[in-house]
N, C-alpha and C positions, 0 to 999 in steps of 0.2 A: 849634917842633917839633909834627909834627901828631898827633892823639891816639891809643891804642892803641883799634881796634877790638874790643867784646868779640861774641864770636863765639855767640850765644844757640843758631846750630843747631847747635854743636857742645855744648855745653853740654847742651842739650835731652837729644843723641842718649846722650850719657851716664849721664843721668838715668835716661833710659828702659831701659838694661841696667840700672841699679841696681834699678828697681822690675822690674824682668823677673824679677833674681836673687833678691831678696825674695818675690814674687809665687808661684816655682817651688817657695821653701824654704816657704811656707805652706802650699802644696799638700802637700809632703811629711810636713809637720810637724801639719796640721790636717785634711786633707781637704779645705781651702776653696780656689776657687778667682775670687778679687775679680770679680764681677759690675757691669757699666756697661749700664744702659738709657739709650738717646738715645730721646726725643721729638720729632719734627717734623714739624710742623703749616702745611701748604701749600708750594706750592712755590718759594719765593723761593731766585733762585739759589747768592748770597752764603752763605745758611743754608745751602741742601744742600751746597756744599762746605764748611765748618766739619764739618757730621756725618761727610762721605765722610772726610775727614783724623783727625777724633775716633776712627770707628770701624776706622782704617788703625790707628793707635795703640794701639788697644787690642787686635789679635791680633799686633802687634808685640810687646810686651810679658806676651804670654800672659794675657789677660786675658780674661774671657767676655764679649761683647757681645749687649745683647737690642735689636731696632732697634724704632720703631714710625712708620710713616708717615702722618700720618693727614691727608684730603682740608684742600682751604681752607676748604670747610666744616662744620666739625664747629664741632659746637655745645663750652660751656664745662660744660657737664654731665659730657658725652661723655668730656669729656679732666680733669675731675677724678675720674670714675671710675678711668679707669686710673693715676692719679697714686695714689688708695688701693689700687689693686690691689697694684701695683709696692710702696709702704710695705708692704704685708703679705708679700711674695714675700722668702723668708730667701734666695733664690742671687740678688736684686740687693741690689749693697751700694752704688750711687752712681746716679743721678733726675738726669739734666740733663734739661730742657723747651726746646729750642734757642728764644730770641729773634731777633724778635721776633714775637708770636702774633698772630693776623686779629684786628680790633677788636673782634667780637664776643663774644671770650673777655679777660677780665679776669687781665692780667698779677699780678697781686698775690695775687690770690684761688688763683690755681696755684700761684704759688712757696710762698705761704703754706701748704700743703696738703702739701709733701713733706715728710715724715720730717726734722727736723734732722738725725738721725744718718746720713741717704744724702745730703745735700745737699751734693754735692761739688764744686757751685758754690759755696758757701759764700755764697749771698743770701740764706738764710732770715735774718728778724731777729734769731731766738736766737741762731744763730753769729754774726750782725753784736757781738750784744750782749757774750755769749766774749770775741769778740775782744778787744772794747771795755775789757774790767776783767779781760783776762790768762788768760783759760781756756783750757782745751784746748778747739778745734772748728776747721771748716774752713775755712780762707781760700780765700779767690776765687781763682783762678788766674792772674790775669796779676798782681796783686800779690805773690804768692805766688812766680812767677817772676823775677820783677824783684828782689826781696830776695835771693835766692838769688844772682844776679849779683852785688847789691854786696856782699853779704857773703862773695865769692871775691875782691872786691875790696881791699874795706876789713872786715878780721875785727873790729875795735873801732870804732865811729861816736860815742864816746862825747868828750861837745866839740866835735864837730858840728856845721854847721847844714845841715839838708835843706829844700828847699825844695818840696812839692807844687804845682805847678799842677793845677786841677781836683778838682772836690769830689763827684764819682758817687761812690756808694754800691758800684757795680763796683769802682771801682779809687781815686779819690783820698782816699776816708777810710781804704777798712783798708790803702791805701799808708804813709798819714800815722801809723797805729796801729801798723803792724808798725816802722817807722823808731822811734816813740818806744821800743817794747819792746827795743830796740837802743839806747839812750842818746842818742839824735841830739836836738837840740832843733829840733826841727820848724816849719814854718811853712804851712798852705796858702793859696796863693794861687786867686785864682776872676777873673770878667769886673769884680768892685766893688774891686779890691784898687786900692789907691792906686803909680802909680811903680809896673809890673810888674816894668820894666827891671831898673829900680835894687834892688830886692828879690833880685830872681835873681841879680845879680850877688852876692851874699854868700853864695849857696849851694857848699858844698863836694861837695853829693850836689843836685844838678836832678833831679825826675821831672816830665815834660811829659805831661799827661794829658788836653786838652782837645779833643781831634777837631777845629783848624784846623791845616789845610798849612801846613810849614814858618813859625809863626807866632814861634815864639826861633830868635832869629838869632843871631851870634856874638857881639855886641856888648853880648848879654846873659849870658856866660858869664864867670865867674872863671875865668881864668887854671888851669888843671890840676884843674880839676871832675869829677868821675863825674857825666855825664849821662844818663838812661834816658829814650828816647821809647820811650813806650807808644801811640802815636799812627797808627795805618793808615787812609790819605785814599788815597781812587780821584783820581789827575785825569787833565787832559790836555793833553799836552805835548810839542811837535813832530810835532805830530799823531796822538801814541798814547798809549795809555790806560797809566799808572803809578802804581804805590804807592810814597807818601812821606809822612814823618812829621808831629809836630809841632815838631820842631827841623829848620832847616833845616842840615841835614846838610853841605852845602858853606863855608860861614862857619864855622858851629860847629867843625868837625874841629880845623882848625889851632890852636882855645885850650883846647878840654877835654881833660884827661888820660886819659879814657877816654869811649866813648859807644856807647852801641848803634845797630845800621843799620837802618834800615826798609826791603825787609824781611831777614828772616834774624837780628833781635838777642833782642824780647821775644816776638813772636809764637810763635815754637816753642817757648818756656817756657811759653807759658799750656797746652797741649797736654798737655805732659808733668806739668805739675802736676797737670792732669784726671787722668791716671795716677797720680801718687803720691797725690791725697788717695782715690778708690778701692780701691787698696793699704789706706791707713790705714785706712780707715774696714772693709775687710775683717777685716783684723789685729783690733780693736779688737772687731768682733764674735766673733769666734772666740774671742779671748780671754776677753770674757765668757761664753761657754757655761759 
């Protein structure tokens, strides 16, 4: 029997009333009205469409957008001035710096500079660290998505076995962090793991996180697994260019019990999470005035 599709752009589009409706009752309730600054820094065209759909999103949801474009070359001075501007500006309440930046400007040294509490990427280390020993702070967003599916899926993970491929600081650890806070006993797998196959085959919950095309095939699935490819690969195939994951989606179907599609399953969740941890992080300040 082949597996149920979980539908992430429908999923997303619902979210996004949720924080719409929230986002309006804040206004009304506080005055505030959740503030997102996007950052982007040359013109790579992958990045300008990520911010054109971020900032589609965010007057979807009634949220205020501050955009900033700034040349290829701009220096790293330049752009962590306005990173401390932005932490000082009380009407932004979420700092993405879109990835990834011209060489001359030091990725680490910018993420490292935003406000924990606007970091709505949830990269800075101190939310890494939150996360890490169970605090409130912001998770990244396509982990943050993806938990959210399986937890419409499966409400208890607890007896579990999850198994992560991939160990980015994006998405395979605080993937692996949010499944344990869910009782799952977790395993991440990476490129040194012994017998990938056989590993994955004992997962009850697959998350594919590794940026190779269609690299799990079906014959690495248990039998009625919740599978999540988090996985979007440019190729090219029958002579045009397509997005496909890191499960290969045609094997895989027929033995997971459910699995996400590339595209259309996690991608619209990382989106709308940008949405809800903004919301939060809005809430949260207002609350403390």
């Amino acid at each position: 029997m082949a597996a149920e599709i979980i539908d992430g752009f429908a999923a997303a589009a619902a979210l996004r009333q949720e924080v719409a409706a929230r986002a309006a009752e804040l206004q009304r309730s506080h005055g505030v009205v959740p503030g997102l600054a996007v950052v982007l820094v040359g013109e790579d065209p992958a990045s300008a469409v990520y911010v054109r759909n971020k900032l589609k999103a965010t007057a979807e949801c009634g949220l205020k957008s501050f955009e900033f474009k700034l040349p290829e070359t701009t220096g790293e001075a330049e752009l962590l001035d306005l990173v401390a501007k932005l932490n000082a500006d009380p009407a932004v309440h979420g700092i993405l710096v879109q990835l990834p930046l011209p060489k001359q400007i030091n990725t680490d040294k910018v993420l490292g500079l935003i406000d924990p509490d606007k970091d709505v990427d949830g990269f800075h280390p101190v939310n890494a660290g939150r996360l890490s020993v169970g605090l409130p702070g912001f998770v990244p967003c396509t982990p943050r998505g993806a938990q959210i599916l399986i937890d419409k899926l499966m409400p208890s993970l607890a007896g579990k076995h999850a198994v992560v491929i991939g160990r980015s600081n994006i998405v395979g650890k605080p993937m692996a962090q949010l499944l344990l806070q869910r009782n799952a006993t977790v395993t991440i797998a990476h490129s040194k793991t012994a017998d990938l196959p056989a590993l994955c085959r004992t997962a009850d919950v697959l998350v594919a996180a590794v940026g190779r095309a269609r690299m799990v095939k079906g014959d690495w699935i248990k039998p009625g697994a919740v599978v999540i490819d988090v996985g979007i690969n440019r190729i090219e195939e029958d002579g045009k260019g397509k997005l496909v994951g890191d499960v290969d989606f045609a094997s895989a179907a027929p033995v997971a019990g459910h699995i996400t599609p590339v595209p259309r399953g996690v991608g619209p969740m990382t989106i709308a999470c940008l949405m809800l941890n903004t919301l939060d992080s809005a809430a949260r300040a207002a609350a403390a005035k």
